[in-house]
C-alpha positions in Angstrom: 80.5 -122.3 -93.3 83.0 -123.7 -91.0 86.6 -123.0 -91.5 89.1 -125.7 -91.2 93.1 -125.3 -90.3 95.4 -128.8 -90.8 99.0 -129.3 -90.0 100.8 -132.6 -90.1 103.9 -132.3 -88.2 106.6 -135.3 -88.0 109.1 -135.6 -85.7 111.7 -138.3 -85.6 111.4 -139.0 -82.1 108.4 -138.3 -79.4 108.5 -135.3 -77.7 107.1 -134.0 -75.1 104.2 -131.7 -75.0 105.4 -128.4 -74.9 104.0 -126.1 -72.3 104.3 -122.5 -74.1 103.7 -119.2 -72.4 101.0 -116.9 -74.8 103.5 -114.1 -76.7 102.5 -111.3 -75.8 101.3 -108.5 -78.3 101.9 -105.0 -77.1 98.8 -103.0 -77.0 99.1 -99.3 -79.2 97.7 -96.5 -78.1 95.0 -95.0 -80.6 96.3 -91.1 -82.1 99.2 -91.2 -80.4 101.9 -91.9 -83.3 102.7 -96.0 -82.2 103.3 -95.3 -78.6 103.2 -99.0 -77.3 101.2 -98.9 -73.7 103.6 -100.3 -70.6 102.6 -102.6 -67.9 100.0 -101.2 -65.3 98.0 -98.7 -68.2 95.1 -99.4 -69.3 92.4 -97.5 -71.3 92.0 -94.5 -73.4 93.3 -92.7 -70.2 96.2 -94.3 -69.9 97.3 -93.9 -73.7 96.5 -90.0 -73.0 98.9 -89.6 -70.4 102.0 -92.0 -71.5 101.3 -91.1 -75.2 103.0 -87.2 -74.4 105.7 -88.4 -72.2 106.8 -91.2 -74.6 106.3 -88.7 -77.5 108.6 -86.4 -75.7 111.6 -89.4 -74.8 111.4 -90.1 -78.4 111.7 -86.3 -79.6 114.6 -85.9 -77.1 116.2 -88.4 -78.6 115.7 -87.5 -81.7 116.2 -83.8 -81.9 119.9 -82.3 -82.7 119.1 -80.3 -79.5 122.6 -81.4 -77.0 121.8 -82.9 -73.9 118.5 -83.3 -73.8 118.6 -86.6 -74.8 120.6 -87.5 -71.9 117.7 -85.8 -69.2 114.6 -87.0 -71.0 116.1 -90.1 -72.6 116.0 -92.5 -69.8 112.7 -93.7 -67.9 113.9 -93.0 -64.7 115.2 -90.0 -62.8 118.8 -90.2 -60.8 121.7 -88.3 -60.0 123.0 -89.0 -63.9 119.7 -86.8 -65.3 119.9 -84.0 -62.7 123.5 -83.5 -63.1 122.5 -83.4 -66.8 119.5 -81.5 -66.5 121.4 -79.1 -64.1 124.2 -78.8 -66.8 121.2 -78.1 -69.8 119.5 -75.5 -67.7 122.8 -73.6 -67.2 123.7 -73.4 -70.8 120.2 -72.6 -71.8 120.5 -69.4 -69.2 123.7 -68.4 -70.3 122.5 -68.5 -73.8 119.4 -66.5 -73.2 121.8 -64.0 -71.4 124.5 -63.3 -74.0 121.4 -63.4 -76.8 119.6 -60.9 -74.8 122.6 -58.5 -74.5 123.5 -59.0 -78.3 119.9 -57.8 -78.8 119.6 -54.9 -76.6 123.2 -53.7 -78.2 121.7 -54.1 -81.8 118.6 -52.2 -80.9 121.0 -49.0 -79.8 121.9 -48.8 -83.7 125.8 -48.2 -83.1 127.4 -46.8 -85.9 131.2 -45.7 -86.4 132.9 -43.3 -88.8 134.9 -44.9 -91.3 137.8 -42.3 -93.1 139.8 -42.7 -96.1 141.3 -40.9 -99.1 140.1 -41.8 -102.8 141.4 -40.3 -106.2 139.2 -37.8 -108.0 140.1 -39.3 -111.6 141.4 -36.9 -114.3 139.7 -34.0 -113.2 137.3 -32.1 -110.3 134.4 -30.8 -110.3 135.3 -27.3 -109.1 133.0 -25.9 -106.4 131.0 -22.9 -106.5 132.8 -19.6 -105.2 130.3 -16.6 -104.2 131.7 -13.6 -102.9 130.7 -10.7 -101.7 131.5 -6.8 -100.9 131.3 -6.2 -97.1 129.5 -2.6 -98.2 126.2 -2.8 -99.5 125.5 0.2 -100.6 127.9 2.5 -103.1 127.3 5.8 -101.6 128.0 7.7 -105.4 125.1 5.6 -106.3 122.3 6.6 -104.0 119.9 9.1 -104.3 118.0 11.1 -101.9 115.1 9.5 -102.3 117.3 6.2 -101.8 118.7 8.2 -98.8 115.4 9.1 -97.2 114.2 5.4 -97.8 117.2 4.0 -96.1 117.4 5.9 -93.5 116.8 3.2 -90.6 119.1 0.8 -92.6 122.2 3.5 -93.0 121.4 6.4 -90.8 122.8 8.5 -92.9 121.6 12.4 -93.5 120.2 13.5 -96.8 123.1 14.9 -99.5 121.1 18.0 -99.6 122.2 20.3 -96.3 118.6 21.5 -96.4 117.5 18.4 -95.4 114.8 16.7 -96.6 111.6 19.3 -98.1 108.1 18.4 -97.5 108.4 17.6 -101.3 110.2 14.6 -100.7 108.0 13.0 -98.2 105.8 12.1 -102.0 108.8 9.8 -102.7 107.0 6.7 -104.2 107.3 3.1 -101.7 110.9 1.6 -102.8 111.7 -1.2 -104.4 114.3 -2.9 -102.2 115.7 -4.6 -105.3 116.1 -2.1 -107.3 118.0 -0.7 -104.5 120.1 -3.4 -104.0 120.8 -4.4 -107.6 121.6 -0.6 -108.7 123.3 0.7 -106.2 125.3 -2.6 -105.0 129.0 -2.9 -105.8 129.4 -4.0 -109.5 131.3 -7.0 -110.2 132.6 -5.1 -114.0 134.3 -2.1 -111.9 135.4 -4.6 -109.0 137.1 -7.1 -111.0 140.5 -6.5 -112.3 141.9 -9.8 -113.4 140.2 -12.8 -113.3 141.9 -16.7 -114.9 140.7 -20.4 -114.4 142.9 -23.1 -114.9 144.9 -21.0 -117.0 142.0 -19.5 -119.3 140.9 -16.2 -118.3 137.4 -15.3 -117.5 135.1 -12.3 -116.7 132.1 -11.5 -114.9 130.0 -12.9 -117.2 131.2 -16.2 -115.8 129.8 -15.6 -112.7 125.9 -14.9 -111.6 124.0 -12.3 -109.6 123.0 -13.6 -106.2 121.4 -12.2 -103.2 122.6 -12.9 -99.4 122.7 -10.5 -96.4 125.8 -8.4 -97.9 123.0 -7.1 -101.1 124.1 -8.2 -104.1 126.9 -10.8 -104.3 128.3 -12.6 -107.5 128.5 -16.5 -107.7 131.4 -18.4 -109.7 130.3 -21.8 -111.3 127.2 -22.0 -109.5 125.7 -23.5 -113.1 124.5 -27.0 -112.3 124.1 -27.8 -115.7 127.6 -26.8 -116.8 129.9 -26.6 -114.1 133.6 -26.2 -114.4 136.2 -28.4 -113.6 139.7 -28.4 -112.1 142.2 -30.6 -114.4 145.2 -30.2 -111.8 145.9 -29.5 -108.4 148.2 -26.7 -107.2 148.4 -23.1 -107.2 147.5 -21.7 -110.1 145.2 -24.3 -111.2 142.1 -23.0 -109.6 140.3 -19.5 -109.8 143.1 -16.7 -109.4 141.0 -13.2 -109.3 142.4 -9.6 -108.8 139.5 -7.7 -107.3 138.9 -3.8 -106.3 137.1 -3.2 -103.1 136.4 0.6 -104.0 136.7 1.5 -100.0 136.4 5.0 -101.3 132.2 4.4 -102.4 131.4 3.2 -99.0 128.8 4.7 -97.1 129.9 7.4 -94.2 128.9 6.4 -90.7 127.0 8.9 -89.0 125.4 6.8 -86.4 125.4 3.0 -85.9 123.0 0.9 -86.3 122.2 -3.3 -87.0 123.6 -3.0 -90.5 126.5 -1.0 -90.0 130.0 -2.5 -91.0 133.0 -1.1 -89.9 135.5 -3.4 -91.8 136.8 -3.5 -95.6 137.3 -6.2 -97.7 135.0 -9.2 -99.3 133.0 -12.0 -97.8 133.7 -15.5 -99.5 132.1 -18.8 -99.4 132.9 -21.9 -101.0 130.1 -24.5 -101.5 128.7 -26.6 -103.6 126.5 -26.2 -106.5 123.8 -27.8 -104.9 123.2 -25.5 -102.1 122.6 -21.3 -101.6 125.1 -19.2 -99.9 125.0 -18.6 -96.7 127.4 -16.5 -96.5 127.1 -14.3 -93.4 127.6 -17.3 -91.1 129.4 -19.4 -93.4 131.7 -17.3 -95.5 135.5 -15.9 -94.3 137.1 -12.7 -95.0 139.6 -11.5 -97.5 141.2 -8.1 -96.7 142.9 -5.9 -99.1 146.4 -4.9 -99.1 147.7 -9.0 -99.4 147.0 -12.3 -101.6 144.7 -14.8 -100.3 145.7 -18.6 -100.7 143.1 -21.0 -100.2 143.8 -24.7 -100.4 140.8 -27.0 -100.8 139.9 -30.6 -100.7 136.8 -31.7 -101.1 134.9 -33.8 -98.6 132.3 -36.0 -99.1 130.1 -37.0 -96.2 127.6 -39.8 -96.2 125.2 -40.1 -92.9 123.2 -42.7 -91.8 119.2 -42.3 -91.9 117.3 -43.6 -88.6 117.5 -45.1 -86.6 121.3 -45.3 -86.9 121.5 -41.8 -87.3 119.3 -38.5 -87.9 120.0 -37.8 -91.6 117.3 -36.5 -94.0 117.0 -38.7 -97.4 117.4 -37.4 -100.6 114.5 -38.9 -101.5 112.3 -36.6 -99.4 110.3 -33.6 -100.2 112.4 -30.6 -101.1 112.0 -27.4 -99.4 109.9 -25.0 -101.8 112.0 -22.4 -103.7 114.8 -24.9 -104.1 115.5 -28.5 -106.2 117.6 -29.9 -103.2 117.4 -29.9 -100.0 120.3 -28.7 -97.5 121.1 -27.2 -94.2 121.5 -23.5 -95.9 118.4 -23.6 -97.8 116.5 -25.2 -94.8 118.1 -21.9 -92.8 116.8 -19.6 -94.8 113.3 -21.2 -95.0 112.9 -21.0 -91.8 114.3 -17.6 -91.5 111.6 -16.4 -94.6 108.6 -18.1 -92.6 109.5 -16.1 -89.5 110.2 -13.1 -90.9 106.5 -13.9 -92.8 104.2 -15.0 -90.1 105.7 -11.2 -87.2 106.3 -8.9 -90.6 104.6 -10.3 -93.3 107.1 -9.7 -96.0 110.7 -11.2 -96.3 114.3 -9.9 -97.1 115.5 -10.0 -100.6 117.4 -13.0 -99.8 115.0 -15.3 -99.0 113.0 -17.9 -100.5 108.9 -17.0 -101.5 106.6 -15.0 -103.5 106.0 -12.6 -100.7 106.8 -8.6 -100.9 110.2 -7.6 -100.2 110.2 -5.3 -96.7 110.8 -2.3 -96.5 113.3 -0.3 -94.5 110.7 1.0 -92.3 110.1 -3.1 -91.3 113.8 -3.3 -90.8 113.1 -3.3 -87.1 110.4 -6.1 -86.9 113.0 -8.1 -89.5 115.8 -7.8 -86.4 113.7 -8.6 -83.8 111.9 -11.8 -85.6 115.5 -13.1 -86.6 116.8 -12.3 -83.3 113.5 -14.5 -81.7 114.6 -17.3 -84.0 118.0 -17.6 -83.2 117.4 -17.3 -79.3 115.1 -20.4 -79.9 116.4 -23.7 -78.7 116.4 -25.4 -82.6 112.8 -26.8 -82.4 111.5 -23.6 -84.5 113.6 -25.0 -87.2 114.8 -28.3 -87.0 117.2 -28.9 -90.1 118.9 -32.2 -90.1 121.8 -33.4 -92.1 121.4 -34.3 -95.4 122.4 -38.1 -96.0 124.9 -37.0 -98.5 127.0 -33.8 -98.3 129.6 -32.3 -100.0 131.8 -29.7 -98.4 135.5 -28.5 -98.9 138.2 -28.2 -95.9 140.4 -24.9 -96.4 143.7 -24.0 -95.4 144.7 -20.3 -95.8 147.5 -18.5 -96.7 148.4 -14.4 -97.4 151.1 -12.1 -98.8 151.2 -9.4 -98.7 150.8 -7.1 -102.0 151.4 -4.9 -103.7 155.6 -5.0 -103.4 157.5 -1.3 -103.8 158.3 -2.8 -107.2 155.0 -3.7 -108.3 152.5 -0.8 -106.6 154.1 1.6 -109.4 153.5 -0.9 -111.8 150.0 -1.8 -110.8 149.6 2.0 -110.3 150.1 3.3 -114.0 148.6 0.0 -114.9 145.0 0.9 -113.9 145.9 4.7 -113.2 144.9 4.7 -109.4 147.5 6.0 -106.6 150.1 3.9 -105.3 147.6 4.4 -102.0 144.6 3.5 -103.7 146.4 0.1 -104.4 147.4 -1.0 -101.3 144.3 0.1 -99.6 141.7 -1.5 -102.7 143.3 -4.1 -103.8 143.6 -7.9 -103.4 144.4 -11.3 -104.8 142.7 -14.0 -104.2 143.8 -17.7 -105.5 141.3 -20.7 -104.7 142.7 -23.8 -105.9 142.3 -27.7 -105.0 145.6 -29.4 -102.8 144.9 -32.2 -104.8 142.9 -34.2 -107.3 141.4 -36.3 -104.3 138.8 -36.1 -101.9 138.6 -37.2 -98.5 135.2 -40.0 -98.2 134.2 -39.8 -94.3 131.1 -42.4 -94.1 129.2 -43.4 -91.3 128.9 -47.2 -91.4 126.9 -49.8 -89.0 128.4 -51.3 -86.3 126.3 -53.2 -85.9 123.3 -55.1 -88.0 121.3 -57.7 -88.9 124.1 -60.2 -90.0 125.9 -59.6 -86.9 123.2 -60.2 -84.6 122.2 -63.5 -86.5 125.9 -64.1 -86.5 126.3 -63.6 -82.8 123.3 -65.3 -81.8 123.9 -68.5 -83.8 127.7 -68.7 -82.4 126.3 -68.7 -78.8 123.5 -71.0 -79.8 126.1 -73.6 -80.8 128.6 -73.6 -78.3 126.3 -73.4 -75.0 123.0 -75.9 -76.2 124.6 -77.0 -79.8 121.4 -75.8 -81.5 120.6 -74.1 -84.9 117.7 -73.2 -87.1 116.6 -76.5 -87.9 116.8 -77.6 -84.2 114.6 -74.6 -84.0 112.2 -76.3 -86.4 112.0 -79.0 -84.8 111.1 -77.6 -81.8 108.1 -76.0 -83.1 107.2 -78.6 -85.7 106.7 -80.9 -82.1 104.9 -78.5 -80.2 102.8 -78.2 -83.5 101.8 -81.9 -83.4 101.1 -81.9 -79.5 98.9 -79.1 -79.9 96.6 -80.8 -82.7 96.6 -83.7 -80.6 95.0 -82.0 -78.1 93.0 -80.1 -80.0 91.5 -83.4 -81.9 90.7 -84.6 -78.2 89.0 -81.6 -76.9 87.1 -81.2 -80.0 86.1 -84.8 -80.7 85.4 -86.7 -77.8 83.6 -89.4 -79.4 86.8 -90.8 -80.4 87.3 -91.7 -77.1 84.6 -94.4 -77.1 85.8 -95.9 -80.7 89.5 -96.5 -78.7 87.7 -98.3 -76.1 86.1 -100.3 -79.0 89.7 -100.7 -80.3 91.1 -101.7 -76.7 88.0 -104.2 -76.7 89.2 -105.9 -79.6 92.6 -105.9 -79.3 91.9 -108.1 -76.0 89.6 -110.3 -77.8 91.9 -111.0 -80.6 94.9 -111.8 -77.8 92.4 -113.8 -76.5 91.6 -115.5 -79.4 95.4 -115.9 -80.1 96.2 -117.2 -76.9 93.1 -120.0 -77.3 94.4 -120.9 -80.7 98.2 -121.3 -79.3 96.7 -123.5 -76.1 94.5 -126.0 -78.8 97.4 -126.4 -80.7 100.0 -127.1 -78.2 97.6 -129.5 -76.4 97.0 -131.8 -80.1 100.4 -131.2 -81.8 102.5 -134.8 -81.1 104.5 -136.8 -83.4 102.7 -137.9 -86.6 99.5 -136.3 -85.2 97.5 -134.0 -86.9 96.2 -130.8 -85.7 92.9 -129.3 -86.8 91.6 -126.0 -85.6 88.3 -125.2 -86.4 87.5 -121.6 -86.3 84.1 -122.1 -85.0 85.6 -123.9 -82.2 88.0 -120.8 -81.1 84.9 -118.3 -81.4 82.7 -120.9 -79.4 85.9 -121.0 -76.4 85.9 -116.8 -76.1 85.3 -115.3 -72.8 82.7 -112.5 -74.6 80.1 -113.7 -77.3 81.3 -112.9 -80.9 79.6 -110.0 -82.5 80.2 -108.3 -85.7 83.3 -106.6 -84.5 85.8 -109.3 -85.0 87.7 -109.1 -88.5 87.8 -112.4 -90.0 90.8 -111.8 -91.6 92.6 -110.8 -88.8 91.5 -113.8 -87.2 92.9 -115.5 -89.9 96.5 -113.6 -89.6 96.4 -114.2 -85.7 95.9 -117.9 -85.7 98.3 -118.4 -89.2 100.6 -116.5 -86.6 99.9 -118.9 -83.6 100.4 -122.2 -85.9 103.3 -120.8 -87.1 104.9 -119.8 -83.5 104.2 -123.6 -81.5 105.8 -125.1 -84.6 108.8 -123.4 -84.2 108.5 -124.0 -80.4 108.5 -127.7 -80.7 110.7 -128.0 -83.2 113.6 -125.8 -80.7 112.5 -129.0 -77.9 113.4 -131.3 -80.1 116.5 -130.2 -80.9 117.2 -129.5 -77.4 115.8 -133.1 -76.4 119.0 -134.6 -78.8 121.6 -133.1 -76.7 123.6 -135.4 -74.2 
């Protein structure tokens, strides 16, 4: 059914027919986001290869990315864009640089020590005192049998002058701790005096513990209820009057490993959380004067890896103990060498294994001796993350005065002699109810390196996360485009259909805009037949055409020459 256009146009005067130049419509290249195609392309291969350079002008001009606008923006290359591009490429490097030395400075896990002084509150928790007699055996106290058995530790000759019979050679094996435990120094005979905080105590406030000295007694080593100070000051700690009964030491007769030649006591202070270690870690109190020791606790907290080489808290504890620290992992290491050359351990150490005997005293010697020759990697004990340990400062006087050695002597009916060569004072108390925190901190981390990044990011390309994005989100879109091409090629042949059709329809537009020029004068009227325009195409109509695009496209071209003439006759009334 033929389709039929009429326009009645009036003018007030004649006109001239109005030779009109066809608009041009821009052709659009399929896939490629509107990217209008520019003079001299043509074809699918032609919107391939300006689609990515336009898309790339647009997102430069788009993006928050500085300068780039300026290099990509305009079509054409000159001294402007390389100054610019020069400029962009410089920042970008400089950038990269400082990122890149930020990053290699974060990945070296710096750290610093930070110091400072806090209040302890109210009160303290008071640490754990052990203390030990430098003689481990009382010689009143041993028996020949104990003799015989102890030979390689003391060296000492049987009490008997006859010497050991062929009888005793049926002594029974010894029990080591028996040994030590009845024929150590007794903490009821050593102690004299004994006061906390101004409350006196005894030696049932302290426990039996065993270190390298024998047995050794431990003062508020109760986890459960530990003591605490109240003040700080002299006097407001332990103060302990102590014995050293130099007179039941054993006789040398002959050196040997265990052989002491000094008098006095061995004291550590620690924590509650960790054994003594007292032969390595302990200092010496000597009779004859008053020991002060001012404390202050310390509290360290280390940094795990890879900042530092701490162990966490949270890790397996060491068996034979319920936490883990550098003392306890010392004598582990000591009871599983001593284990795997002797197989037995020392009465100090951690296990179920048999106590050795003295007759093993020489393989004990020579396994420790191999372990502490080693270069640390037979037992590697690292730091605990958090430790607690106490700074001392000491002080002695020297006791007993003229005026108080015949006092003291009466007192506990020993000569004025056996006081100044026996006895001793010694007064552990905290400087102050404070402790010193010393943390290691990062210097360094995550937020710094994000800070320092972004920082240089701004000033030298004025970029930031969302530039970033953007970034991404367009290589994103390129790369399905050119996926969608490589993996569906037939789409190539449906843009040349589209191409096709555009250029029919501006042909059809351009026929439509010709007829009407040629018909449209004053009081005429213009009819435009859409049979006509298909019949005038260059290619025969097929099913490809959309009628109602047609219909748009020549509604458009009616519309367009009307306006045209109209702006001549206006023009055609000017003088």
């Amino acid at each position: 059914m033929p389709i039929e256009f009429v326009c009645k146009i009036k003018f007030a005067e004649g006109g001239d027919t109005v030779g009109q130049r066809p608009v041009p419509v821009p052709q659009v290249c399929p896939g490629a986001g509107g990217v209008p195609l520019t003079a001299g392309m043509a074809g699918e291969e032609s919107c391939g290869r300006s689609s990515g350079v336009a898309n790339l002008r647009t997102f430069a001009g788009a993006s928050t990315l500085h300068g780039i606008d300026h290099v990509l923006g305009s079509g054409r290359a000159g001294v402007r864009q390389a100054v610019w591009a020069l400029a962009f490429v410089a920042s970008l490097a400089l950038f990269l640089y400082q990122a890149a030395k930020s990053a290699v400075a974060y990945l070296e896990h710096p750290h610093v020590a930070a110091l400072g002084e806090e209040a302890g509150g109210r009160d303290m928790l008071f640490p754990a005192v052990t203390l030990c007699n430098v003689n481990r055996f009382r010689f009143s106290a041993l028996s020949d049998a104990d003799i015989y058995h102890l030979a390689n530790l003391t060296g000492l000759p049987p009490k008997n002058r006859a010497g050991h019979r062929p009888a005793d050679l049926q002594y029974p094996p010894p029990d080591m701790l028996d040994i030590f435990n009845r024929t150590g120094h007794q903490l009821e005979h050593m102690l004299k005096s004994c006061n906390f905080s101004g409350q006196n105590c005894s030696a049932n406030d302290f426990s039996v513990v065993y270190t390298r000295y024998g047995k050794c007694y431990t003062f508020n080593g109760n986890k459960t209820s530990p003591k605490r100070a109240r003040q700080g000051g002299m006097g407001n700690g332990l103060e302990m009057m102590l014995d050293i009964q130099q007179d039941d030491y054993l006789p040398i007769w002959r050196e040997t490993n265990e052989t002491s030649l000094e008098a006095g006591i061995r004291v550590q202070i620690h924590s509650q959380d960790e054994p003594p270690y007292i032969h390595q870690l302990g200092f010496g109190v000597s009779p004859g004067f008053q020991t002060f020791v001012s404390c202050q606790e310390q509290r360290l907290t280390y940094l795990p890896q890879p900042w530092g080489k701490c162990r966490a808290t949270a890790e397996q504890v060491l068996p034979g103990y319920d936490t883990y620290s550098i003392s306890a992992c010392r004598l582990s290491c000591e009871s599983a060498q001593v284990m795997a050359e002797c197989n037995c351990r020392m009465v100090h150490m951690p296990g179920d294994a048999v106590i050795c005997p003295p007759s093993k005293i020489r393989c004990v010697d020579k396994a420790l001796a191999s372990l502490q020759k080693s270069d640390g990697d037979a037992c590697p004990c690292e730091t605990p993350c958090n430790v607690t340990r106490y700074g001392k400062e000491l002080s002695m006087v020297k006791i007993p005065s003229r005026g108080s050695a015949r006092y003291l002597s009466r007192k506990y009916d020993k000569t004025e002699e056996y006081i100044r060569d026996n006895f001793l004072v010694l007064d552990i108390f905290f400087e102050a109810l404070n402790y010193e925190k010393i943390e290691q901190k990062k210097a360094y981390d995550v937020a710094g390196l994000l800070g320092d990044i972004g920082g240089q990011m701004g000033l030298f390309i004025g970029a930031s996360i969302l530039t970033i994005l953007e970034i991404i989100e367009y290589i994103y879109e390129v790369i399905k485009y050119k996926i969608k091409r490589l993996f569906r090629p037939h789409k190539t042949q449906r843009g040349q259909g589209q191409n096709q059709n555009q250029n029919r329809t501006q042909g059809l537009q351009n026929h439509a805009d010709q007829s009407l020029r040629t018909q449209l004068t004053d009081g005429t009227i213009a009819t435009v037949r859409l049979e006509d325009v298909k019949a005038n195409l260059d290619s025969p109509t097929d099913g490809s055409i959309d009628y109602l695009q047609t219909l748009r496209l020549l509604i458009n071209s009616v519309t367009n020459s009307v306006r045209l003439i109209t702006r001549k006759k206006k023009w055609a009334k000017l003088p």
